[in-house]
N, CA, C and O atoms as CSV, one atom per row, in Angstrom:
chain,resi,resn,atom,element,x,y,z
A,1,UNK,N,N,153.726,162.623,-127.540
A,1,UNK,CA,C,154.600,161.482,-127.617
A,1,UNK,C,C,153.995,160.273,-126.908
A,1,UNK,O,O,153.995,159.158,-127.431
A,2,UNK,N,N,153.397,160.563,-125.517
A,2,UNK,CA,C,152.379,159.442,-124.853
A,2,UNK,C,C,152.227,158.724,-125.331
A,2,UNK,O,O,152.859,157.668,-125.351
A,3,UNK,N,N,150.677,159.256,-126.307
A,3,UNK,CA,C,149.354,159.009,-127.191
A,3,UNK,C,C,150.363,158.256,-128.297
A,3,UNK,O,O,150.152,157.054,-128.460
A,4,UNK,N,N,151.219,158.745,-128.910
A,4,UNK,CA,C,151.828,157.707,-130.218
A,4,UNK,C,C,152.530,156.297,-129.213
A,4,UNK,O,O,151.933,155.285,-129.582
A,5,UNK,N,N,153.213,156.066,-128.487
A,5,UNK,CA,C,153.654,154.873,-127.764
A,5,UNK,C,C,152.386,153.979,-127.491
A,5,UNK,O,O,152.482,152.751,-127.493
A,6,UNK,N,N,150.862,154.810,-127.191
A,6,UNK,CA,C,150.274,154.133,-126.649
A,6,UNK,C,C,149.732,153.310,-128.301
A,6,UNK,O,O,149.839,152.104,-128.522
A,7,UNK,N,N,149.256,154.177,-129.120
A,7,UNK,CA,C,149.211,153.723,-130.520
A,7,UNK,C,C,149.954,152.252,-130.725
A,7,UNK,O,O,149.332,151.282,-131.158
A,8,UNK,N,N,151.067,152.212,-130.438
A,8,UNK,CA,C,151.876,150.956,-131.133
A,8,UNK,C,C,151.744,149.632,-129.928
A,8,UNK,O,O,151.974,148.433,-130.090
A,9,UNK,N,N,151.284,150.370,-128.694
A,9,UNK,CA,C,150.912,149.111,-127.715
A,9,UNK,C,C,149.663,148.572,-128.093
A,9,UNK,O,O,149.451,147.378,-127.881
A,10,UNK,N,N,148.569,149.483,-128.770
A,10,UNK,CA,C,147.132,148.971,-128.803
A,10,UNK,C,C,147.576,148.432,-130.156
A,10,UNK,O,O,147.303,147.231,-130.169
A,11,UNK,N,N,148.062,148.752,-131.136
A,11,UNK,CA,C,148.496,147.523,-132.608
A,11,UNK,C,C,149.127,146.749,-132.083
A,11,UNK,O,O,149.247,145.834,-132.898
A,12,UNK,N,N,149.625,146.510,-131.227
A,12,UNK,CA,C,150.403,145.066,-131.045
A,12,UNK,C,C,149.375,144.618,-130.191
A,12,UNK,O,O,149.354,143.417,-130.458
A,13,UNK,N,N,148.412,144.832,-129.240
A,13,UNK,CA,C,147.913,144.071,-128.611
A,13,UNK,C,C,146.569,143.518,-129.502
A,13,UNK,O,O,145.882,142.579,-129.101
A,14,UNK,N,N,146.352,144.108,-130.532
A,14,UNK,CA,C,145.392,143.947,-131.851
A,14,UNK,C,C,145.711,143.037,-132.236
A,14,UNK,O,O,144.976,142.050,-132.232
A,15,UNK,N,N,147.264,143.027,-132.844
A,15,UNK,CA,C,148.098,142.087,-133.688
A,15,UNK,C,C,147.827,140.643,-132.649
A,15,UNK,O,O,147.098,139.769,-133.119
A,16,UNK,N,N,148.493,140.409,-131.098
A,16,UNK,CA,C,148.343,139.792,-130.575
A,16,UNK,C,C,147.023,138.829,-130.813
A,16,UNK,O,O,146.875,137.751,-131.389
A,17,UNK,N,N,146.251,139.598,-130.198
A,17,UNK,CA,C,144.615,138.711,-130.299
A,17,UNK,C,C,143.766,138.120,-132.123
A,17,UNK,O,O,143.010,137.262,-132.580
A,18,UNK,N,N,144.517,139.212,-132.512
A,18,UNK,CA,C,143.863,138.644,-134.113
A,18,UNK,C,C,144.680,136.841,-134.225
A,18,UNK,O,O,144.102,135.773,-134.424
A,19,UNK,N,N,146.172,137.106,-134.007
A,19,UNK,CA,C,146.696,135.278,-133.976
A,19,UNK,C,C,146.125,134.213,-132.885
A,19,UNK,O,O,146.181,132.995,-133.052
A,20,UNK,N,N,145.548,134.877,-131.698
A,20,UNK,CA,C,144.975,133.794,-130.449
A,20,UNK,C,C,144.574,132.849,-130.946
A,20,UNK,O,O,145.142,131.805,-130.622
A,21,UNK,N,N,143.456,132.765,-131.925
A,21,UNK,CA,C,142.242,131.719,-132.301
A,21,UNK,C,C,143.393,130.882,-132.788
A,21,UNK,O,O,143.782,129.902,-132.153
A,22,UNK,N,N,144.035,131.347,-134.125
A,22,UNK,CA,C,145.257,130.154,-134.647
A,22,UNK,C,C,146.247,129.487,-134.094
A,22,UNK,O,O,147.017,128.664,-134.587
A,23,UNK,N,N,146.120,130.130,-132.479
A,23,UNK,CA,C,147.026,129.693,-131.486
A,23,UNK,C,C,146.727,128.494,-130.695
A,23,UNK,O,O,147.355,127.600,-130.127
A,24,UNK,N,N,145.478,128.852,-130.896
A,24,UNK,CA,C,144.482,128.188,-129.630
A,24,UNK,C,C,144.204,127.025,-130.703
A,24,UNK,O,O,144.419,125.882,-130.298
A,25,UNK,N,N,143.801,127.163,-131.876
A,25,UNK,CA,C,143.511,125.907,-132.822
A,25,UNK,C,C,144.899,124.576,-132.906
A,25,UNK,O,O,145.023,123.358,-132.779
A,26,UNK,N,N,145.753,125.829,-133.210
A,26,UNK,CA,C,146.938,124.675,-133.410
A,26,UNK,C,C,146.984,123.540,-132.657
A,26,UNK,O,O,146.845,122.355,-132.959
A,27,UNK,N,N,147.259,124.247,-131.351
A,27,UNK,CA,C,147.843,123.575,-130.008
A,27,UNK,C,C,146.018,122.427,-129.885
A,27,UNK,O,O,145.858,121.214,-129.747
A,28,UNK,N,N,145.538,122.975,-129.951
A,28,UNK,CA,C,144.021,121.915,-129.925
A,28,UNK,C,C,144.573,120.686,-131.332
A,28,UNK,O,O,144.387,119.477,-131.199
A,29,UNK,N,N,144.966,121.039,-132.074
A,29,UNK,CA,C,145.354,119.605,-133.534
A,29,UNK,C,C,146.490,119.218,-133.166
A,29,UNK,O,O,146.877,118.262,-133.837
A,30,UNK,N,N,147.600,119.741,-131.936
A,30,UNK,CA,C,148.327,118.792,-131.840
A,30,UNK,C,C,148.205,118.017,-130.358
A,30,UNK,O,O,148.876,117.162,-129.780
A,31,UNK,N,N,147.304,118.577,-130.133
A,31,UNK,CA,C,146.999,117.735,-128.629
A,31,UNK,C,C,146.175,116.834,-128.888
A,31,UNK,O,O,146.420,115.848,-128.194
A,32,UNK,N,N,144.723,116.587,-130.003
A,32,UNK,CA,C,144.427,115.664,-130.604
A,32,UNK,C,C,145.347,114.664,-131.874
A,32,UNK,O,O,144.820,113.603,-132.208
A,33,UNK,N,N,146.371,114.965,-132.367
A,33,UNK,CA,C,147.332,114.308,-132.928
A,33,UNK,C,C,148.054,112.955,-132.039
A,33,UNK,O,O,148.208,111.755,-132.265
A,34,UNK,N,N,148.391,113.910,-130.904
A,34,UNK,CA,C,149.008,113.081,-129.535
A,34,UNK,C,C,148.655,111.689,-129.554
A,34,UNK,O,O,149.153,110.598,-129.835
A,35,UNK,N,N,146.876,112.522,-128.855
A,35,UNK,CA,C,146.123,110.989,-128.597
A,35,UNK,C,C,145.684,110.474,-129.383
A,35,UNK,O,O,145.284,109.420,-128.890
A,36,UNK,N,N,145.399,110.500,-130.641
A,36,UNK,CA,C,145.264,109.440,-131.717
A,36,UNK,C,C,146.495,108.349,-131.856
A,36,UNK,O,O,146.378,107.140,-132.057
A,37,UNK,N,N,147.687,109.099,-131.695
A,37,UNK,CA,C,148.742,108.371,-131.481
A,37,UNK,C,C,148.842,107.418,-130.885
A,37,UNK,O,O,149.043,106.259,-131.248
A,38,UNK,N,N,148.633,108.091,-129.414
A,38,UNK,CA,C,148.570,107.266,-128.252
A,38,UNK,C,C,147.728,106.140,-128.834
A,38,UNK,O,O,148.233,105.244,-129.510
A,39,UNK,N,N,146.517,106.204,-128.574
A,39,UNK,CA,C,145.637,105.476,-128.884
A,39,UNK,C,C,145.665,104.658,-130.450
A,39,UNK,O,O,145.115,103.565,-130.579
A,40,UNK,N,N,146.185,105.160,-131.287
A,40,UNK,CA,C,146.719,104.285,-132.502
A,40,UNK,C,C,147.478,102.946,-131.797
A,40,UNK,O,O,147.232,101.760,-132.021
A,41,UNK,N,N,148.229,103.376,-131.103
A,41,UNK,CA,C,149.294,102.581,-130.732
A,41,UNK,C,C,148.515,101.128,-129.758
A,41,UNK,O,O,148.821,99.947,-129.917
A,42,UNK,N,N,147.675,101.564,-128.962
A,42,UNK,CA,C,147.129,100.657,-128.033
A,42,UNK,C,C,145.861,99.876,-128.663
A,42,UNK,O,O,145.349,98.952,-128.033
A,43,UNK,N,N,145.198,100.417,-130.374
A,43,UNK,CA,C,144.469,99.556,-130.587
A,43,UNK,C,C,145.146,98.965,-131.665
A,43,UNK,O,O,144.324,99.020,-132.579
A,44,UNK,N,N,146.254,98.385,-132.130
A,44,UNK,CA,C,147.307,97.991,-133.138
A,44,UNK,C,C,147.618,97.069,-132.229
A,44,UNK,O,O,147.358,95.921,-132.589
A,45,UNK,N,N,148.419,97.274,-130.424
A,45,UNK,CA,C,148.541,96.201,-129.811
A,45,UNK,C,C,147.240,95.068,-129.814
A,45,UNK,O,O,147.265,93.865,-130.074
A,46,UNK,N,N,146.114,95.944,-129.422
A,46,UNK,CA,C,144.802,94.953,-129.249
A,46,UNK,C,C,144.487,94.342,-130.912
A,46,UNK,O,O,143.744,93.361,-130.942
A,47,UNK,N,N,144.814,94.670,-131.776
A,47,UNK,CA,C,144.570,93.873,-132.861
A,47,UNK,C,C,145.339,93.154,-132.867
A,47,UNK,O,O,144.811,92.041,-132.880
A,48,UNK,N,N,146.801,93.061,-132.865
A,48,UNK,CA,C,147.905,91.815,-132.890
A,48,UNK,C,C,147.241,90.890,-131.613
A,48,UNK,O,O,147.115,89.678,-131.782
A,49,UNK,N,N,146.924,91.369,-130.642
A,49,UNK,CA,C,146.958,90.148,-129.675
A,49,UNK,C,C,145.178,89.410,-129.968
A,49,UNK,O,O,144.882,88.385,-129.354
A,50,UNK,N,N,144.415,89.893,-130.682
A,50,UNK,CA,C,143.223,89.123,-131.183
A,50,UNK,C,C,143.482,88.698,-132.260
A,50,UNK,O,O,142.745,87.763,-132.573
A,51,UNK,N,N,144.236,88.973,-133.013
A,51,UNK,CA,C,145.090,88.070,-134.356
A,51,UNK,C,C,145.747,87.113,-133.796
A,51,UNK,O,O,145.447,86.136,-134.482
A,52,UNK,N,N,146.373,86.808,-133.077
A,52,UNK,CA,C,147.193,85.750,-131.970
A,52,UNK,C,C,146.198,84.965,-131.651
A,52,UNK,O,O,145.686,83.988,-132.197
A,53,UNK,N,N,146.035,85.443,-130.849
A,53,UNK,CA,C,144.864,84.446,-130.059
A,53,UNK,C,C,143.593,83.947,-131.273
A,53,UNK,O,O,142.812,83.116,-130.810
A,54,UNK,N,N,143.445,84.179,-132.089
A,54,UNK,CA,C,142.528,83.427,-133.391
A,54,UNK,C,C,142.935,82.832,-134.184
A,54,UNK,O,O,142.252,82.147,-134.946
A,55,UNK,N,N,144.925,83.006,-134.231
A,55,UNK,CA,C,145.599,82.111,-134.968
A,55,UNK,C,C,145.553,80.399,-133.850
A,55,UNK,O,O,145.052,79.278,-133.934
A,56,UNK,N,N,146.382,81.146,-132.938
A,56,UNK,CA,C,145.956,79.968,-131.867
A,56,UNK,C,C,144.668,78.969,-131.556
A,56,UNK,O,O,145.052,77.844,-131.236
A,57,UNK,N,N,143.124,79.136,-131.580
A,57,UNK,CA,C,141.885,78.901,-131.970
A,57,UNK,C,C,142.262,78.113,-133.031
A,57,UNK,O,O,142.100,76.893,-133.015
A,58,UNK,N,N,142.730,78.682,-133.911
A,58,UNK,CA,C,143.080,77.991,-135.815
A,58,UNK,C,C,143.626,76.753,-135.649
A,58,UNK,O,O,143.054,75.720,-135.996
A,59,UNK,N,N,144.970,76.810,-135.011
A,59,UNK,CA,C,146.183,75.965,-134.750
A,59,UNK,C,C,145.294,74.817,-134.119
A,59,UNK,O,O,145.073,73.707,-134.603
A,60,UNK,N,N,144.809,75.377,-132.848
A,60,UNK,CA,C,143.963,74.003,-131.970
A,60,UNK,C,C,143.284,73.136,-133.191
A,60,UNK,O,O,143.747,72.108,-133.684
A,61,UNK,N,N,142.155,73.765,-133.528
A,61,UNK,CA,C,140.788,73.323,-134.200
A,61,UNK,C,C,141.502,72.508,-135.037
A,61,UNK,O,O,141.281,71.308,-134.877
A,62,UNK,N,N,142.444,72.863,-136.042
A,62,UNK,CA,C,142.755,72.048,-137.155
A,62,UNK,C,C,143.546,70.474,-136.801
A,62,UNK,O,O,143.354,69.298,-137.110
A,63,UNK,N,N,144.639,71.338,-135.880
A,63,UNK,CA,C,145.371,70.151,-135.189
A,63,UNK,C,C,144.753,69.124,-134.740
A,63,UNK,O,O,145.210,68.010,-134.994
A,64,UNK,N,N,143.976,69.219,-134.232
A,64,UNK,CA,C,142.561,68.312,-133.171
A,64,UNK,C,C,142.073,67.548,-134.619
A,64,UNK,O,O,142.265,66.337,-134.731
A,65,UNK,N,N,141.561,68.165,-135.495
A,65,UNK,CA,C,140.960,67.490,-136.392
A,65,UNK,C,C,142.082,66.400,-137.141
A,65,UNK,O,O,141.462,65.443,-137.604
A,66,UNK,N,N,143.058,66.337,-137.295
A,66,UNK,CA,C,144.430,65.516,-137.674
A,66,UNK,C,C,144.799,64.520,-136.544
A,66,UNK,O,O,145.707,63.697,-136.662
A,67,UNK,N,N,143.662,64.721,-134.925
A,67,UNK,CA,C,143.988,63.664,-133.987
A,67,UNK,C,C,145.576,64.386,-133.200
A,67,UNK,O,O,146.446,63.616,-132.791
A,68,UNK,N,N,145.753,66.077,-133.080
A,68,UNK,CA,C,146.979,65.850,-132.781
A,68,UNK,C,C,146.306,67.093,-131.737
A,68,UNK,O,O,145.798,68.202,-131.899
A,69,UNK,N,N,146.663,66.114,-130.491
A,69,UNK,CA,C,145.316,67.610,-129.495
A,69,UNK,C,C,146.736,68.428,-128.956
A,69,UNK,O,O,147.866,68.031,-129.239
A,70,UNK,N,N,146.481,69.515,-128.216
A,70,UNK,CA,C,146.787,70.349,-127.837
A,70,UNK,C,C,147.429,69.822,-126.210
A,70,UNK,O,O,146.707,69.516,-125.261
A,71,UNK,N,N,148.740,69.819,-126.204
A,71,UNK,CA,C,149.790,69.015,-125.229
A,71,UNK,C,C,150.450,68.092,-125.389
A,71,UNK,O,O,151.375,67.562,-124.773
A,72,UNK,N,N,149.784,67.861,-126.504
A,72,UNK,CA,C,150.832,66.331,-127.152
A,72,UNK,C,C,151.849,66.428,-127.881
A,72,UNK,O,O,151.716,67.260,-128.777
A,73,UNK,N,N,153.189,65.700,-127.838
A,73,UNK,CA,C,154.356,65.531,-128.464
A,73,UNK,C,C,154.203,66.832,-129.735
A,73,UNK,O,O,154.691,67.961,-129.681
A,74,UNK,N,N,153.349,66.219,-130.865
A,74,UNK,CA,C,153.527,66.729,-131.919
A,74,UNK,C,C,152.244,67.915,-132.525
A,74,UNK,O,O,151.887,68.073,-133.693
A,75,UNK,N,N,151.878,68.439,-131.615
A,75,UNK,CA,C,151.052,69.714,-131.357
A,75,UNK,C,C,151.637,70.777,-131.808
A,75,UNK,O,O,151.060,71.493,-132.626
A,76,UNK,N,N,153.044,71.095,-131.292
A,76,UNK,CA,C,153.950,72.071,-131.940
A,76,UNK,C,C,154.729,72.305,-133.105
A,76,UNK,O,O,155.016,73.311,-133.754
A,77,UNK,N,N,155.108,70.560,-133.226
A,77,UNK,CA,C,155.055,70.394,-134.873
A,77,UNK,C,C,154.390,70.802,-136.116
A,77,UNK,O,O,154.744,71.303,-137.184
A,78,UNK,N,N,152.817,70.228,-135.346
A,78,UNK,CA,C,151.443,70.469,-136.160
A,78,UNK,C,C,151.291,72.088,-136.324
A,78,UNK,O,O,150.828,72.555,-137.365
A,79,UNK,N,N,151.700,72.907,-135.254
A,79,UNK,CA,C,151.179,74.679,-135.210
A,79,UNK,C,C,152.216,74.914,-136.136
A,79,UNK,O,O,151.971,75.714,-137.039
A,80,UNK,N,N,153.533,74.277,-136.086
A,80,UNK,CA,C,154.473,74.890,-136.924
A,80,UNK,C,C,154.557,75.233,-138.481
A,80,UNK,O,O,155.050,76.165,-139.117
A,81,UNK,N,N,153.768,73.916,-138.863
A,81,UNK,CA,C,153.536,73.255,-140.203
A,81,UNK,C,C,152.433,74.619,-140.618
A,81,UNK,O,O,152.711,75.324,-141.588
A,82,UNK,N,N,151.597,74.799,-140.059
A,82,UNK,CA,C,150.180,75.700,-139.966
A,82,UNK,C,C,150.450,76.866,-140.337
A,82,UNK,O,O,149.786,77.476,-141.175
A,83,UNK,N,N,152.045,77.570,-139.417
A,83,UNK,CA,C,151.959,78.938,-139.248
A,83,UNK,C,C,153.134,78.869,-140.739
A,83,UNK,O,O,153.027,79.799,-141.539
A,84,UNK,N,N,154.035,77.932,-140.986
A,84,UNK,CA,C,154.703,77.733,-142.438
A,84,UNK,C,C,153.939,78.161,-143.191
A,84,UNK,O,O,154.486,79.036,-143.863
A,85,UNK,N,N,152.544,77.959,-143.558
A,85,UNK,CA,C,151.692,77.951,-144.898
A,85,UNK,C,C,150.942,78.862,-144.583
A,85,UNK,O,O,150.127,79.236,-145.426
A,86,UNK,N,N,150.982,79.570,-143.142
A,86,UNK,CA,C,150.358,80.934,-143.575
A,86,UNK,C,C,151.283,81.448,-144.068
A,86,UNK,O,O,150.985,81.927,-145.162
A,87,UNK,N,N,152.479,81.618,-143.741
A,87,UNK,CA,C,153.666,82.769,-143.782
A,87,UNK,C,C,153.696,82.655,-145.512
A,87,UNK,O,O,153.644,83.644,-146.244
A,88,UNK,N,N,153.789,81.252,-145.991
A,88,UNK,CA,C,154.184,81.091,-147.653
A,88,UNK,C,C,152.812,81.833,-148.377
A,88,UNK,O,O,153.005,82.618,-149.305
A,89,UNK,N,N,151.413,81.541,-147.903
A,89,UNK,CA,C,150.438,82.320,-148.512
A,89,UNK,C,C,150.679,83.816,-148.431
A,89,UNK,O,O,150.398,84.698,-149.243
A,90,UNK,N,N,151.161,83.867,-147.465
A,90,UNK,CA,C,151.094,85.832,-147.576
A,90,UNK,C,C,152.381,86.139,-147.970
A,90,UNK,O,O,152.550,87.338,-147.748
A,91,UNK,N,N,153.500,85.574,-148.508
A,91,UNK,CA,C,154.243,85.770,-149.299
A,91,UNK,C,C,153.605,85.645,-150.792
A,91,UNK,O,O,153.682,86.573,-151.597
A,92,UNK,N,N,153.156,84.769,-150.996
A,92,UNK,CA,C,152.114,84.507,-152.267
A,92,UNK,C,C,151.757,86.079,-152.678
A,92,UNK,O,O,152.203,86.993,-153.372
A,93,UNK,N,N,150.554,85.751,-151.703
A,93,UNK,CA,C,149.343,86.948,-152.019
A,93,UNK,C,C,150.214,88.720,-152.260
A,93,UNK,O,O,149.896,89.562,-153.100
A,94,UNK,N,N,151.414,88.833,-151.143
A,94,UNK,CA,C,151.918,89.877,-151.269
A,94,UNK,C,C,152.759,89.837,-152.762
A,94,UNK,O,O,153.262,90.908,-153.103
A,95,UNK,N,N,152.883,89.025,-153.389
A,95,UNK,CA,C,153.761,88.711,-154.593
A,95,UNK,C,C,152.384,89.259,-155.583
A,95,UNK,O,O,152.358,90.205,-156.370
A,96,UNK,N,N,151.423,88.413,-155.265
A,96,UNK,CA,C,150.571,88.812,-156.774
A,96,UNK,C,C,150.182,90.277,-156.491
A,96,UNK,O,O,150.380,90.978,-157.483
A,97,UNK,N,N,149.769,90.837,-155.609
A,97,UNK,CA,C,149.436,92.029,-154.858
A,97,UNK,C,C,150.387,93.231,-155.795
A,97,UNK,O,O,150.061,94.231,-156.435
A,98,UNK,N,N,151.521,92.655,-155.544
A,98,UNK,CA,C,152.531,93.767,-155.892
A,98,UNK,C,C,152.518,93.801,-157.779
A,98,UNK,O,O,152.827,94.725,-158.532
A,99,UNK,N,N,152.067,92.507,-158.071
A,99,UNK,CA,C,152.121,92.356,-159.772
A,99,UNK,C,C,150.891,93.104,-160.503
A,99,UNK,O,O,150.769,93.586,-161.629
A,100,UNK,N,N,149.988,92.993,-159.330
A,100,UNK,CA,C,148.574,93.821,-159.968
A,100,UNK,C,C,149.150,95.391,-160.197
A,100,UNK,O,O,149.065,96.144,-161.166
A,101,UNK,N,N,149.862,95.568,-158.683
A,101,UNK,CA,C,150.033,97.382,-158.680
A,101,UNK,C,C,150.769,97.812,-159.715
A,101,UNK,O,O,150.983,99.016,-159.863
């Protein structure tokens, strides 16, 4: 009777170790899932804030060239007008975009 109990401890401890590797893999794809995440997340911030800051660059350069520098009365006017006709182009572009698909 021993020898058979011991039988069904050594298949389960068989059974056990044959799943380890798929155990050990999983938990490794979701611990790299995590930090892609993570890290998705923090280079999405760093792209919006270098998209910002190159719209801003944009806003100056053009404004300046119209004589309307950067602190003056109608500087904010001028960025406003700027960031209007991006917003209407990428309404545009997302319009034809969607007519191609």
């Amino acid at each position: 009777m021993k020898w058979r109990s011991e039988g069904h401890a050594d298949a389960a401890m068989h059974s056990m170790w044959s799943w380890m590797p798929l155990v050990v893999i999983g938990a490794t794809v979701i611990a790299a899932a995590g930090h892609a995440v993570l890290n998705g997340s923090a280079m999405r911030q760093r792209a919006e804030q270098l998209k910002a800051e190159q719209i801003d660059q944009e806003n100056r350069a053009l404004c300046e060239k119209l004589g309307i520098h950067l602190g003056s009365d109608r500087f904010g006017a001028c960025a406003g007008i700027l960031s209007e006709a991006r917003r209407l182009q990428s309404e545009r572009l997302a319009i034809e975009t969607a007519g191609i698909l």
